[in-house]
MDTraj code that builds the backbone (N, CA, C; nanometers):
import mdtraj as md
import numpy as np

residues = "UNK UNK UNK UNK UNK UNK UNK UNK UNK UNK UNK UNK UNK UNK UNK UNK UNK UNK UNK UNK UNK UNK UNK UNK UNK UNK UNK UNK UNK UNK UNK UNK UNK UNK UNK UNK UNK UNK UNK UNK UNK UNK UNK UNK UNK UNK UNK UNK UNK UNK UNK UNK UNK UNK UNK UNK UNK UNK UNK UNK UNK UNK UNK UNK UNK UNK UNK UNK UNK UNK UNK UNK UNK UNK UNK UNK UNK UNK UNK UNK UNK UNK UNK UNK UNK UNK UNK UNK UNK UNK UNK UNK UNK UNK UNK UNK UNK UNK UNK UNK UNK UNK UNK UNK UNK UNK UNK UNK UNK UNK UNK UNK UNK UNK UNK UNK UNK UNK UNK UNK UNK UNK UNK UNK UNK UNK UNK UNK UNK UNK UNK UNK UNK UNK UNK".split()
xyz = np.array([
    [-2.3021, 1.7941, -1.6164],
    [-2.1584, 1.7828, -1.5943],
    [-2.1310, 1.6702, -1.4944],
    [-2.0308, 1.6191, -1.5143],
    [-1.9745, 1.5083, -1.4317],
    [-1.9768, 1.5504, -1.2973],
    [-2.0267, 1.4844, -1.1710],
    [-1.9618, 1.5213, -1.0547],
    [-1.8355, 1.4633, -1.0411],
    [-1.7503, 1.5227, -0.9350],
    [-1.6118, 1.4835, -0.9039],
    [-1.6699, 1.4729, -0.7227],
    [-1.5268, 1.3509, -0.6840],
    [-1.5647, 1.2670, -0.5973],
    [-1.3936, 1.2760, -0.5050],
    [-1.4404, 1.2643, -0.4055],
    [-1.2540, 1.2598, -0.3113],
    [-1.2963, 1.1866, -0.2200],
    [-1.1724, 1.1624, -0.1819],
    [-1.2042, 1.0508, -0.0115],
    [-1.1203, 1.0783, 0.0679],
    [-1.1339, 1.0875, 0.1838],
    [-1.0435, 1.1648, 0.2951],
    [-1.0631, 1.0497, 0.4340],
    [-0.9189, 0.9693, 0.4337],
    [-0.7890, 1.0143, 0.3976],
    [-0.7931, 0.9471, 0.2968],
    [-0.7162, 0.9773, 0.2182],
    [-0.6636, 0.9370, 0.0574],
    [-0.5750, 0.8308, 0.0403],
    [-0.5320, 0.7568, -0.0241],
    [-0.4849, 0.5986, -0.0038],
    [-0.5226, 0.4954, 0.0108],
    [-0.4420, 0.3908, 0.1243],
    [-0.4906, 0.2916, 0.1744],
    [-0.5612, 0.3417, 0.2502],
    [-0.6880, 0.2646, 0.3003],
    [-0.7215, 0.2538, 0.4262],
    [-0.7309, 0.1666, 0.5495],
    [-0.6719, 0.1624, 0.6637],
    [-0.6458, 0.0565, 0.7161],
    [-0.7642, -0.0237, 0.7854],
    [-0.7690, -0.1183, 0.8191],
    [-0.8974, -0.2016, 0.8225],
    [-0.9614, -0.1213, 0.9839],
    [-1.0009, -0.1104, 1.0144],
    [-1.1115, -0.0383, 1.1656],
    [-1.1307, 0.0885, 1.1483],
    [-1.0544, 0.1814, 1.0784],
    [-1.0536, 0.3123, 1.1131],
    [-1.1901, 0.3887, 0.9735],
    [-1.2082, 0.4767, 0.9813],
    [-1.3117, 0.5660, 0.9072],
    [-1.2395, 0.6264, 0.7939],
    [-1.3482, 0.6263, 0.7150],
    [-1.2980, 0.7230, 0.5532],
    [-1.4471, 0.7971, 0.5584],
    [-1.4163, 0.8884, 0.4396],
    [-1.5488, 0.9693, 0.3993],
    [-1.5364, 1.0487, 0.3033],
    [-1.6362, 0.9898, 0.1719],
    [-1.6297, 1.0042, 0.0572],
    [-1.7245, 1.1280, 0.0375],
    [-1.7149, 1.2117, -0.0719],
    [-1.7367, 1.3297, -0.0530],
    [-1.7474, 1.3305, -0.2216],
    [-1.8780, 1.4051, -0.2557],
    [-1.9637, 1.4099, -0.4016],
    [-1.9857, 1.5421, -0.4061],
    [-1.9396, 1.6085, -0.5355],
    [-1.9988, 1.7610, -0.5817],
    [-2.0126, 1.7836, -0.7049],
    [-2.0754, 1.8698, -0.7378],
    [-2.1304, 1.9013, -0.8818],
    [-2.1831, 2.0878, -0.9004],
    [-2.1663, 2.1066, -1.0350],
    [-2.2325, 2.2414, -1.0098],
    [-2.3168, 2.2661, -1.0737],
    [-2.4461, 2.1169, -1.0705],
    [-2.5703, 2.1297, -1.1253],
    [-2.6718, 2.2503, -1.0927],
    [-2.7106, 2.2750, -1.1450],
    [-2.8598, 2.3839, -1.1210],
    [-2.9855, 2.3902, -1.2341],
    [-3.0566, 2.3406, -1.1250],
    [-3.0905, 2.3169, -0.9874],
    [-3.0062, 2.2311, -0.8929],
    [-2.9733, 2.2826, -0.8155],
    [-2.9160, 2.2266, -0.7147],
    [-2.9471, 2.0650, -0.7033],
    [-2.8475, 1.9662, -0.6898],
    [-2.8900, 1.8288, -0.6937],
    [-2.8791, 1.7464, -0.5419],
    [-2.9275, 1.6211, -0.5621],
    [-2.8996, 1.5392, -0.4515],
    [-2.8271, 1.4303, -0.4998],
    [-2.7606, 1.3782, -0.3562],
    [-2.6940, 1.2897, -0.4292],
    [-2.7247, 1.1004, -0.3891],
    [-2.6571, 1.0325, -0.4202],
    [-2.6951, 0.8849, -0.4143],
    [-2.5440, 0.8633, -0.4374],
    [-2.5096, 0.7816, -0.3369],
    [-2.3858, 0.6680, -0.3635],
    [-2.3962, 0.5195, -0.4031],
    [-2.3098, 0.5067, -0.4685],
    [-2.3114, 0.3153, -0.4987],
    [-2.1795, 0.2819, -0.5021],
    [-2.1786, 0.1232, -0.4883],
    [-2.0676, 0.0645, -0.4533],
    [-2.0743, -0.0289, -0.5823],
    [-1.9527, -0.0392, -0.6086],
    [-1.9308, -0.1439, -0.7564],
    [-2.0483, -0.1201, -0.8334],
    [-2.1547, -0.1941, -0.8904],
    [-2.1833, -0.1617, -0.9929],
    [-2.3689, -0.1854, -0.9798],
    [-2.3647, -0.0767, -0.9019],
    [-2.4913, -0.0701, -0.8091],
    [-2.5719, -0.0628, -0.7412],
    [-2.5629, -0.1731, -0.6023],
    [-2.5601, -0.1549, -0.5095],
    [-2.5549, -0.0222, -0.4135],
    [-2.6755, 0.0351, -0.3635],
    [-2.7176, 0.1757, -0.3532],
    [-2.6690, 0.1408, -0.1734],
    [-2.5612, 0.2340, -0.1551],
    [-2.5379, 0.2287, 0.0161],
    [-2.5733, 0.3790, 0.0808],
    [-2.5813, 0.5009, 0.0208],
    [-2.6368, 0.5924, 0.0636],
    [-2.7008, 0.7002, 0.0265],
    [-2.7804, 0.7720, 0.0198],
    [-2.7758, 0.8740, -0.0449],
    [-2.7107, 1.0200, 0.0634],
    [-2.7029, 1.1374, -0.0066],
    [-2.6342, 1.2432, 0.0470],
    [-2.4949, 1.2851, -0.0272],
    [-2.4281, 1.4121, 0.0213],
    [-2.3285, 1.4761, -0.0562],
    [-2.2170, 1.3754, -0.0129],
    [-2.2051, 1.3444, 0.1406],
    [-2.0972, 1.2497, 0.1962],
    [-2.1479, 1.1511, 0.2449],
    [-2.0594, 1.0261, 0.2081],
    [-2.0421, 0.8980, 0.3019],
    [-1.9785, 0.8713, 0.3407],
    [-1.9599, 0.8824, 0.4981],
    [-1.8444, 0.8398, 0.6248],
    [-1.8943, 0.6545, 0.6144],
    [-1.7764, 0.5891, 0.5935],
    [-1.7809, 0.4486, 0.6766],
    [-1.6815, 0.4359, 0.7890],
    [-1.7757, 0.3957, 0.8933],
    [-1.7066, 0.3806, 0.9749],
    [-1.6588, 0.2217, 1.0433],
    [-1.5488, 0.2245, 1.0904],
    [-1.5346, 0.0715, 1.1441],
    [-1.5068, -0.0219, 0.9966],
    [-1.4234, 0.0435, 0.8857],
    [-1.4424, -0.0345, 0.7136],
    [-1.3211, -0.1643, 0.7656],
    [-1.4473, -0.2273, 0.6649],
    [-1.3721, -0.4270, 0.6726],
    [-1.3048, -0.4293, 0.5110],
    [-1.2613, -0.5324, 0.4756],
    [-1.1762, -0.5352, 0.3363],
    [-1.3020, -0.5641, 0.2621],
    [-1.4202, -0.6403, 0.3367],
    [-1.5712, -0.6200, 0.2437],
    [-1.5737, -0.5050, 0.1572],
    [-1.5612, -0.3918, 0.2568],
    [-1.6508, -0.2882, 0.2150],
    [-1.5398, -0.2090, 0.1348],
    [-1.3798, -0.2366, 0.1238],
    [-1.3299, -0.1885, 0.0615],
    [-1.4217, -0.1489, -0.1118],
    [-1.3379, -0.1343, -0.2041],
    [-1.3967, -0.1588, -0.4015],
    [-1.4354, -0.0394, -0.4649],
    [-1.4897, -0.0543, -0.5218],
    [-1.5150, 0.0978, -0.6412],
    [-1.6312, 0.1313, -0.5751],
    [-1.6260, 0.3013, -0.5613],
    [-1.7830, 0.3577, -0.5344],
    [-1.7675, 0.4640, -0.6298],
    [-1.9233, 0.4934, -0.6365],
    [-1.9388, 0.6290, -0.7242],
    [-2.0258, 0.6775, -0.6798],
    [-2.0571, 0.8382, -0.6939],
    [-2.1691, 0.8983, -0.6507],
    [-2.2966, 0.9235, -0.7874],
    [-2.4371, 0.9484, -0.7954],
    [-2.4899, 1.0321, -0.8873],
    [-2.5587, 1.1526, -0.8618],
    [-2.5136, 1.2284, -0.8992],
    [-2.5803, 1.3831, -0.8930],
    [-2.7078, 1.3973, -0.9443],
    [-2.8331, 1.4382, -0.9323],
    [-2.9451, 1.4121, -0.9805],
    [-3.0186, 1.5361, -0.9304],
    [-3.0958, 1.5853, -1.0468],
    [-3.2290, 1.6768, -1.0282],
    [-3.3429, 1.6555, -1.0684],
    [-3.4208, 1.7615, -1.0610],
    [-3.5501, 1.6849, -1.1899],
    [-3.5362, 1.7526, -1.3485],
    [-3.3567, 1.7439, -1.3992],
    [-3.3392, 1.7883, -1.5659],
    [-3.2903, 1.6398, -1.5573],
    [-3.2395, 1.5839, -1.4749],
    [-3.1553, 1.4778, -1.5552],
    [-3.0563, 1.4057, -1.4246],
    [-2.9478, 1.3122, -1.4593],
    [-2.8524, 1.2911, -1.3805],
    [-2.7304, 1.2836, -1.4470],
    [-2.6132, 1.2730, -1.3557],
    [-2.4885, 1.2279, -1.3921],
    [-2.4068, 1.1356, -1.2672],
    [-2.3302, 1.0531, -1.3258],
    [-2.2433, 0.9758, -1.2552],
    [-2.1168, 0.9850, -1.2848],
    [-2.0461, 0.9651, -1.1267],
    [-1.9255, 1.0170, -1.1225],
    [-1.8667, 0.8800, -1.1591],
    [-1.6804, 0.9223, -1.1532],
    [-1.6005, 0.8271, -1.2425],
    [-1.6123, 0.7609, -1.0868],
    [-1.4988, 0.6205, -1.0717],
    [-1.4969, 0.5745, -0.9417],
    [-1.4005, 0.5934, -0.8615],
    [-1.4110, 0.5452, -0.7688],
    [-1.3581, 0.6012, -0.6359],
    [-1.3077, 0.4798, -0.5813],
    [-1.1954, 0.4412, -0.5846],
    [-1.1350, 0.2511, -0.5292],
    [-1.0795, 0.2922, -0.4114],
    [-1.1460, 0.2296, -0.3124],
    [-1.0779, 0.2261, -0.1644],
    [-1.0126, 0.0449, -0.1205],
    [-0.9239, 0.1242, -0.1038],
    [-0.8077, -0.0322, -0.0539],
    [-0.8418, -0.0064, 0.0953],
    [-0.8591, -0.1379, 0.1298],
    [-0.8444, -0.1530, 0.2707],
    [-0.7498, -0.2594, 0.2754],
    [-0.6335, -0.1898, 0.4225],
    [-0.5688, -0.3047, 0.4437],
    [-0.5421, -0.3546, 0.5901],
    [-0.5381, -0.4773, 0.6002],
    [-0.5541, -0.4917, 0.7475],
    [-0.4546, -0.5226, 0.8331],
    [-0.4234, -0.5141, 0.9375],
    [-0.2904, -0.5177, 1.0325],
    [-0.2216, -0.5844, 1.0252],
    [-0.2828, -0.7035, 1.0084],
    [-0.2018, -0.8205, 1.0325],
    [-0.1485, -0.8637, 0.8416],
    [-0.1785, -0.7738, 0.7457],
    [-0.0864, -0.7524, 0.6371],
    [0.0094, -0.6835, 0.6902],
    [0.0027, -0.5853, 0.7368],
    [0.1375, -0.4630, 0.7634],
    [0.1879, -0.5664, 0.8363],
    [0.1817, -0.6345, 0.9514],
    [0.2497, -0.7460, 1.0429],
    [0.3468, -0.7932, 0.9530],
    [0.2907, -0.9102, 0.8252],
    [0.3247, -0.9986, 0.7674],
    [0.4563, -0.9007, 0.6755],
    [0.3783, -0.8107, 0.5983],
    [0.5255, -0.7641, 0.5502],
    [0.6391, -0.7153, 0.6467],
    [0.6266, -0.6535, 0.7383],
    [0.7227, -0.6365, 0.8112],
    [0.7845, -0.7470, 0.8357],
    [0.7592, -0.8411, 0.8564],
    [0.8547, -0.9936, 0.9251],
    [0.9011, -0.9944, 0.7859],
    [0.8548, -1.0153, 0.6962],
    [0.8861, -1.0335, 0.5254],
    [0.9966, -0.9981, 0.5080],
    [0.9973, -0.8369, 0.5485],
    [1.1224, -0.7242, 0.5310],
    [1.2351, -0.7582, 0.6098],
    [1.1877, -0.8043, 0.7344],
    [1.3177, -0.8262, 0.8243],
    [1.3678, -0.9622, 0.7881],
    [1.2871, -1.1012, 0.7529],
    [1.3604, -1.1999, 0.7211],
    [1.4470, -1.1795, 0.5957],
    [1.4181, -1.0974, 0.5392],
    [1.5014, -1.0678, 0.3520],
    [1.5841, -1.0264, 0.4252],
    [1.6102, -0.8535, 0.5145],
    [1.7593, -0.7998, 0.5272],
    [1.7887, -0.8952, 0.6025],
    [1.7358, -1.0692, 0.6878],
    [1.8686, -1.1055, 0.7758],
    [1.9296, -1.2246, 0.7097],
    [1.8528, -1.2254, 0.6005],
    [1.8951, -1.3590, 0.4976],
    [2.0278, -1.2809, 0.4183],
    [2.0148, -1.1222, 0.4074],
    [2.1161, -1.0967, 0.3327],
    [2.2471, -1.1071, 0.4286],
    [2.2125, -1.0434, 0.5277],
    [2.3346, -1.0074, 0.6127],
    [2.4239, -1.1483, 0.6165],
    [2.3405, -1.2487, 0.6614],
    [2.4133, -1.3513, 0.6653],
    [2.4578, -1.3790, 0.5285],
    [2.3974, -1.3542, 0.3854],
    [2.4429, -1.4153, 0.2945],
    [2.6040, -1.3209, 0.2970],
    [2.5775, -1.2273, 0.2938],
    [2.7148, -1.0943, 0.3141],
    [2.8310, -1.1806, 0.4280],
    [2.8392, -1.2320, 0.5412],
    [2.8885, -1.2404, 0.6559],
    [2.9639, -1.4046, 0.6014],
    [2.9100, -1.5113, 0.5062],
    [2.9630, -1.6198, 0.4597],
    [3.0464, -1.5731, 0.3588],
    [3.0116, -1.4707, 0.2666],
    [3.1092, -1.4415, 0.1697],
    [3.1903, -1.3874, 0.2072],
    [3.2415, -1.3125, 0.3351],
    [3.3318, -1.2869, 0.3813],
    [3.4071, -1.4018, 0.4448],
    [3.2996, -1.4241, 0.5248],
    [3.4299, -1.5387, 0.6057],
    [3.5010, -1.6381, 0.4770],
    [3.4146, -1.7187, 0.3565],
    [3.5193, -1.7452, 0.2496],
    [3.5990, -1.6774, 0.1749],
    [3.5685, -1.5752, 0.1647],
    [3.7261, -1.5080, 0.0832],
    [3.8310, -1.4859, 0.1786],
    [3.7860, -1.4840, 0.3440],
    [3.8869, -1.4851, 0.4308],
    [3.9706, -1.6004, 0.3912],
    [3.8995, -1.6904, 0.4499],
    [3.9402, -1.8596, 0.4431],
    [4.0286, -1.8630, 0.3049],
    [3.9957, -1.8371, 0.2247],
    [4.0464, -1.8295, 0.0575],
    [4.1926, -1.7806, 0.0883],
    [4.1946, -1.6628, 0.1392],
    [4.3075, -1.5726, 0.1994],
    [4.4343, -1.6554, 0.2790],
    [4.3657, -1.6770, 0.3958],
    [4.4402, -1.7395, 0.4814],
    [4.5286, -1.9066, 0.4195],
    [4.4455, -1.9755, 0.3383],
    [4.4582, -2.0951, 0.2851],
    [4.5960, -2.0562, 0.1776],
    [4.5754, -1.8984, 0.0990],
    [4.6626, -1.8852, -0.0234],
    [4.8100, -1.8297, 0.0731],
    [4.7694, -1.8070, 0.1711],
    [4.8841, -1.7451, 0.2493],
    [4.9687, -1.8462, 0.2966],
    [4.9193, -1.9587, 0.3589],
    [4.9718, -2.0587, 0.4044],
    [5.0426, -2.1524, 0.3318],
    [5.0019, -2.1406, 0.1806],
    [5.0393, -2.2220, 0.0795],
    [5.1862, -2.1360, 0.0262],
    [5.1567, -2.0368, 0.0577],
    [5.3535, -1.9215, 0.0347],
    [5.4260, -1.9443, 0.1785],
    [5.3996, -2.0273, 0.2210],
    [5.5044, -2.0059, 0.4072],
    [5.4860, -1.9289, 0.5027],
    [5.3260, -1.8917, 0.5463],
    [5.3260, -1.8844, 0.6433],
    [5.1714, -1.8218, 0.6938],
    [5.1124, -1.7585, 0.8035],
    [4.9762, -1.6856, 0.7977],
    [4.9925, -1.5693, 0.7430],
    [4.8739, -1.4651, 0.6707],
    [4.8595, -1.3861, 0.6622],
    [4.9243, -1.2661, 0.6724],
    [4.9140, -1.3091, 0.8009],
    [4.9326, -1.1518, 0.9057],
    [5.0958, -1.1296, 0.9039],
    [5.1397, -1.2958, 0.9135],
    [5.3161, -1.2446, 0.9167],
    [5.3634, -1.2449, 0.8204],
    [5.3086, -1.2901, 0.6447],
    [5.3879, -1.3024, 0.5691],
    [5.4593, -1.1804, 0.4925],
    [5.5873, -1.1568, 0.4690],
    [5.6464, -1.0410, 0.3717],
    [5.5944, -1.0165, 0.2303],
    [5.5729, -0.9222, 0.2397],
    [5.5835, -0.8710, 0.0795],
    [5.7021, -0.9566, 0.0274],
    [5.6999, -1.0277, -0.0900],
    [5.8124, -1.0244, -0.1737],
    [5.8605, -0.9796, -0.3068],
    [5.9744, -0.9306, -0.3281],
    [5.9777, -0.7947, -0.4157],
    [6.0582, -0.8847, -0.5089],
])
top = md.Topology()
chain = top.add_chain()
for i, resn in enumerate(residues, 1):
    res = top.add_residue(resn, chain, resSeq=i)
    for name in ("N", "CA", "C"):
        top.add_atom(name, md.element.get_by_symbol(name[0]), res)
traj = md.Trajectory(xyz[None], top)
């Protein structure tokens, strides 16, 4: 049977901090396990692998294999995103230059339909503010 695989915490992971991937199965005989990263590359064996201190290197697909002496199986994969601070930095400025590009775009379209206003008012005899209704 397939083992199934989780990672705690679940998501992104942000670049310095620790994850730990976690392999089970309900082989019997009881199995051991082996981890790999992308498509090979053997980084541990055991039920769990804590990385600690993870770089955007070590982010990518891992899988575990469950193994006895009937046979083995390999689990589906496991994609860890790592992301690093100074992304979260960058979008944040991102976010704030968009809402202040809008505000201002908002704050010109007002002041011209003012201007628009005041210009159509002046063109009937007089400002805005004093001219009458005319009925």
């Amino acid at each position: 049977m397939t083992p199934s695989v989780t990672v705690s915490p679940s998501g992104e992971v942000e670049e310095g901090s620790s994850v730990t991937l976690s392999c089970s199965s309900d082989a019997n005989p009881a199995a051991e396990y082996t981890w790999f990263k992308d498509h090979g590359s053997v980084r541990k064996s055991g039920q769990n692998h804590t990385i600690t201190n993870i770089t955007s290197e070590l982010g990518g697909n891992y899988y575990c294999q469950a193994h006895n002496e009937i046979g083995h199986h390999d689990s589906t994969f496991l994609f860890i995103k790592v992301t690093s601070s100074s992304h979260r930095a960058m979008v944040a400025v991102t976010t704030i230059g968009f809402l202040l590009a809008t505000i201002l775009l908002l704050l010109v379209f007002l002041w011209m339909r003012r201007k628009r206003a005041y210009s159509k008012a002046c063109g009937q005899g007089g400002r805005p503010d004093t001219v009458e209704e005319r009925k």
